[in-house]
Structure formats: structure tokens, C-alpha cells
C-alpha positions in Angstrom: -6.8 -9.3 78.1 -6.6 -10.2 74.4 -7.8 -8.2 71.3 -11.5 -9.0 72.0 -11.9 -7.2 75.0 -10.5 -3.7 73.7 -12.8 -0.8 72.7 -10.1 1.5 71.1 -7.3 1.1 68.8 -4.2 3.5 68.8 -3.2 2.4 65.3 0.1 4.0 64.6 1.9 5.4 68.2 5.1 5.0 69.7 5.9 3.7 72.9 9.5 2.9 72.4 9.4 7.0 73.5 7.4 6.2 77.1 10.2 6.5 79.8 8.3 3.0 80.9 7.4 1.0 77.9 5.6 -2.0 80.0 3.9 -0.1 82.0 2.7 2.1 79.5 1.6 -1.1 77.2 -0.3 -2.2 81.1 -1.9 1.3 81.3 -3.4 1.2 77.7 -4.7 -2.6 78.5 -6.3 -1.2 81.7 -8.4 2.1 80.1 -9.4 -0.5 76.9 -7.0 0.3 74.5 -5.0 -1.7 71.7 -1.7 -0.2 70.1 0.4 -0.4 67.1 3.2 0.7 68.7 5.8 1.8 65.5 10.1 2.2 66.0 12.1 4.3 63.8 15.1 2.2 64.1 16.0 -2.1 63.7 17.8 -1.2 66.8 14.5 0.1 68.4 12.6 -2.6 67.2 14.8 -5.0 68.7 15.0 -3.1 72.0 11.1 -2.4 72.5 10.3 -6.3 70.5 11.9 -8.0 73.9 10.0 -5.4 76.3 6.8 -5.6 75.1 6.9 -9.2 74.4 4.1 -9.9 77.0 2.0 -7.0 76.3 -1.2 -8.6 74.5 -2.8 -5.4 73.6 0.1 -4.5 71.3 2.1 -4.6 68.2 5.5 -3.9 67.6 6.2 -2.8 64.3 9.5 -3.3 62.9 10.5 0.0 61.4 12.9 2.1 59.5 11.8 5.5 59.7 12.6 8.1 56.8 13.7 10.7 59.3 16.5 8.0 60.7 17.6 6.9 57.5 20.7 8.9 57.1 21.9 7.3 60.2 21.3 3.4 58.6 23.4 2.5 55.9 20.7 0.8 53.6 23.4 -0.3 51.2 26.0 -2.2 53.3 22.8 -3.6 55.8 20.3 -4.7 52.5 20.2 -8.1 53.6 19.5 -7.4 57.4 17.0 -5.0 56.8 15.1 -7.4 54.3 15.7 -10.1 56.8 13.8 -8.4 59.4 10.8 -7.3 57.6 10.5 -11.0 56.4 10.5 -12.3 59.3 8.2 -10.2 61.4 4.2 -9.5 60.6 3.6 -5.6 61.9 5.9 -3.3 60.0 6.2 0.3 60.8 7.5 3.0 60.8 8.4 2.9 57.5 7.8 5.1 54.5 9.4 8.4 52.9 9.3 12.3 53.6 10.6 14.3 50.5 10.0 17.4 52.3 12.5 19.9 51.3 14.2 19.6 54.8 14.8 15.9 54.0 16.0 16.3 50.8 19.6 15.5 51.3 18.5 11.3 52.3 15.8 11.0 49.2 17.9 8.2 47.9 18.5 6.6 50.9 14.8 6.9 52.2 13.9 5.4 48.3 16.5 2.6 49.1 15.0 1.6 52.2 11.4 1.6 51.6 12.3 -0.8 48.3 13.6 -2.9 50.7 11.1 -3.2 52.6 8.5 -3.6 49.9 10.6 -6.5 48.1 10.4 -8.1 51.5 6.6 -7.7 52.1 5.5 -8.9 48.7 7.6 -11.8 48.3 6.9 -12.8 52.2 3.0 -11.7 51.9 1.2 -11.1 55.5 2.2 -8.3 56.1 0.5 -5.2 57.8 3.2 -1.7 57.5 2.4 1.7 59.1 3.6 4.3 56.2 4.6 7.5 56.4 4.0 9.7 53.4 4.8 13.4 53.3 5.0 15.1 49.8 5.5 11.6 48.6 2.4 9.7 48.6 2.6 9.2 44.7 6.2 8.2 45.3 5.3 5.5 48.0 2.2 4.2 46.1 4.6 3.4 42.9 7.6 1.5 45.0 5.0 -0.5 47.0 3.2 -1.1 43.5 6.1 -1.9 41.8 6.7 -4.4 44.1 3.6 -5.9 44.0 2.5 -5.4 48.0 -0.6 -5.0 46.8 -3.1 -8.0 45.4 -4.6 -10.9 46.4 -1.5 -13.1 45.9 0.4 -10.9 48.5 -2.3 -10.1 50.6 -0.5 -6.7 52.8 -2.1 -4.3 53.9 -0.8 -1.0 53.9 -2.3 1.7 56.8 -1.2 5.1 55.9 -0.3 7.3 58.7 -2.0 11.2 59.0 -2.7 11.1 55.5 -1.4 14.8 53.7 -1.6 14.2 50.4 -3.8 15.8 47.6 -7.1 14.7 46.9 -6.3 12.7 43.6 -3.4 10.8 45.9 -6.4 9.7 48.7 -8.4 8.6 45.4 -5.2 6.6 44.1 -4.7 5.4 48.0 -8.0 4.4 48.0 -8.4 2.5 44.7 -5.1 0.3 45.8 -6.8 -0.6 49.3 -4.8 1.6 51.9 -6.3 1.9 55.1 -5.6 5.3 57.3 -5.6 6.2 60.4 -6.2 9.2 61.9 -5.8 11.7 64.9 -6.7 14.9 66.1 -4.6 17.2 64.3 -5.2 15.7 60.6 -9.1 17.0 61.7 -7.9 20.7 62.7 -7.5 21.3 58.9 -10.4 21.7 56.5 -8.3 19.8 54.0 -8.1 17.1 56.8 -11.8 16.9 57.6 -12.8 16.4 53.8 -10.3 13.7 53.6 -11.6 12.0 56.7 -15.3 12.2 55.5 -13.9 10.5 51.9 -12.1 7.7 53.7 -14.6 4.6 53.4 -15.6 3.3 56.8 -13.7 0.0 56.3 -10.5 1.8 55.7 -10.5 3.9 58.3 -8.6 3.5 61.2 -8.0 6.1 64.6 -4.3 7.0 65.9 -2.4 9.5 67.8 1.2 9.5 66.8 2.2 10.0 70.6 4.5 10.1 72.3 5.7 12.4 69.9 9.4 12.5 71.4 11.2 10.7 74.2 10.5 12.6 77.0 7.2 14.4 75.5 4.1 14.0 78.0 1.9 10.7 77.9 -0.8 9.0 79.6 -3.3 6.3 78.7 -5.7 8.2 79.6 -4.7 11.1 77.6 -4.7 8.7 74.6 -8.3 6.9 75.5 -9.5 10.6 75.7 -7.3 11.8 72.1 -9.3 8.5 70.3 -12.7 8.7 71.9 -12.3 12.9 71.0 -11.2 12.0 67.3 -14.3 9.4 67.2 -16.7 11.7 68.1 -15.5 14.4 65.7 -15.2 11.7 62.8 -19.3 10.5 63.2 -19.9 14.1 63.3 -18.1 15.0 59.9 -19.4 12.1 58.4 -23.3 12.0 59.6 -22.6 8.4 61.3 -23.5 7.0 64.7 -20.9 7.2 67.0 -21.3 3.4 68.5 -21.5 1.9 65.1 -18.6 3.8 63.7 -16.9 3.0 66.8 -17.5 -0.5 66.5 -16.5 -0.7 62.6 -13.4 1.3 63.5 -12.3 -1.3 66.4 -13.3 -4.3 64.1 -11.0 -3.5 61.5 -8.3 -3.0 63.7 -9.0 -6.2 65.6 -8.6 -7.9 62.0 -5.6 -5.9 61.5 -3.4 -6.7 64.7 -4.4 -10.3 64.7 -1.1 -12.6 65.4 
């Protein structure tokens, strides 16, 4: 089954936490769905890159998550790290979280994402699943600063379960992000207003499961999260469900093309 033949899109999951990646990537291929499957480690990536090398309906995303950055020395691995967003397409999880919780790693976390954006914009092509809590502002400026975004580059950037103000969405916006989102961005009001602001060719649909190794997970759990987040989404913002549907799984089609 290729690309063509899917009718939903889990744009920012992780299956590196299935107890069975393959089969899971073979489940979502059987109830129509297409993943972005993110890692929060190279080592992940690695790992979960030579499983799901056969699994057409998804992406692996090369990723450094902010959350597993204090266990990554960014300094003495620089060149590594740059080396592997270069050479790979999908990139993700990466981003920062300057929640007070995560304070003690803000230079790290700053470290790696400047990597990574260095790497994108001088490589171009690139399409990065970015997490941004309390720090949109903060991504937007490294990613800018690096020049990820223009027509000379040619990224694009999808941020994940967007949480930021309403002037950050606008400044998102403006630079071209895409976002994806899942049912529990839409359980706040803050969350629904965004989701009605998001242009239709931006947005994108998502569950962010598993949410731990071990948590539960089924494809058709997932169909059912993005078909339930669809149908809310038209509702919010007064569109027809097929169409939007349609739009939604178009853009991601263009988006996880090889």
C-alpha cells in the first residue's frame, strides 16, 4: 500500500513505544492509516529506522527529544548529531520544553535544537516534528536564525500540540508552520480557538501515542482518535467533514513523500 491509498494521517506518534513496532506499522496500513512515527533518541532512531524499513505507510523521524537531552551530550556528539539530521528527510522529535521542571537542560535543549536547525537549512528538504512548550518564541528565533525557513531552504516545520499564546500561532503562522493536532489540544477552549485559526492547508491530525512504552495501543484506537478529532475540527470550524478530510490527508501525502 503506498501513500495514495491511505485516508488518515497520524502526523506526529511514536511507535518505537509499541511492544511490536512492525506489526503495529502493518496494523495502521490495514485500518488506512499513514504515520510519522517520531524517536526521542539517535539511538532510537537507529533502532526503529532498521525495523520499519519496509513499512510503506510510515516515517521515521530522526529525533532528539528535549526531555532526553540531558542524557545526550550535544557538545562532545555535535558532529554526529548534525550528521544525522543531514542525512535523513523526516526529522522529529526534536524541539525545546522550558517548562520550569526542565529547566536544569535549557542549554543543552538550546544546543541541540541549533544543531539540528544548522543542519536542516544548510541541507534543505527537510520536514521536523517540533515540540514547543513555553518556548515557541524561543524555537521560532533558532529555526529563523538559521534560516529553515524560505524558499532557498525549502523545510517545513509541523509543530506538535500547539500550546502557545495567540500572538505565537500568529508568528507560527506568518513563518509557514504546519500543526497537527489531537484530541486533547481540542478539550481546552484555548485549544479549540487555536484549531479554528489554523488555516486549512497548515493543518495537520495527530495523536502523540503511544504515550509511553508499555501504554495501551491499537490501530484502531488511533483510526478512531483521528476520525473523532476530524469530526470535531469540521465542526469548530463550519467545514465539511469529507473535504476537510481530504485537504487534511493531501497535505500530509505531500508531506511524507520520499
Amino acid at each position: 500500500m503506498s501513500m495514495d491509498g491511505l485516508a488518515y494521517f497520524d502526523t506526529h506518534c511514536h511507535l518505537g513505544f509499541c511492544e511490536d513496532a512492525t506489526q503495529a506499522a502493518r496494523a495502521l496500513a490495514a485500518a488506512g492509516v499513514g504515520a510519522f512515527s517520531n524517536t526521542v533518541t539517535p539511538a532510537e532512531f537507529a533502532e526503529q529506522q532498521a525495523v520499519l524499513a519496509d513499512a510503506v505507510n510510515v516515517r521515521v523521524g530522526a529525533g532528539l527529544h528535549p526531555w532526553w537531552v540531558g542524557e545526550y551530550d550535544v557538545a562532545a556528539n555535535w558532529d554526529r548529531l548534525y550528521s544525522l539530521v543531514a542525512r535523513n528527510r523526516f526529522i522529529g522529535e526534536v524541539g525545546l520544553d522550558l517548562s520550569p521542571r526542565r529547566a536544569d537542560t535549557r542549554e543543552a535543549q538550546l544546543d541541540a535544537l541549533a544543531c539540528v536547525a544548522h543542519a536542516c537549512a544548510r541541507t534543505g528538504r527537510k520536514v521536523l516534528s517540533v515540540h514547543a512548550v513555553r518556548a515557541v518564541d524561543q524555537v521560532l528565533d533558532v529555526l529563523e536564525h538559521a534560516s529553515v525557513f524560505g524558499g532557498l531552504t525549502g523545510n517545513a516545520c509541523i509543530i506538535h500540540w500547539f500550546s502557545g499564546t495567540s500572538d505565537q500561532l500568529t508568528r507560527a503562522r506568518r513563518v509557514g508552520c504546519y500543526f497537527s493536532v489531537n484530541p486533547r489540544m481540542l478539550d481546552s477552549k484555548r485549544g479549540r480557538a487555536y484549531a479554528q485559526a489554523i488555516p486549512a492547508d497548515r493543518l495537520l491530525l495527530e495523536t502523540d501515542e503511544p504515550a509511553s512504552e508499555g501504554a495501551p495501543w491499537s490501530a484502531a484506537r488511533v483510526r478512531g482518535s483521528l476520525e473523532e478529532t476530524l469530526t470535531q475540527l469540521a465542526a469548530l470550524r463550519g467545514d465539511d467533514p469529507a473535504q476537510l478530510r481530504e485537504q487534511i490527508a493531501q497535505t500530509s501525502r505531500t508531506l511524507l513523500q520520499q
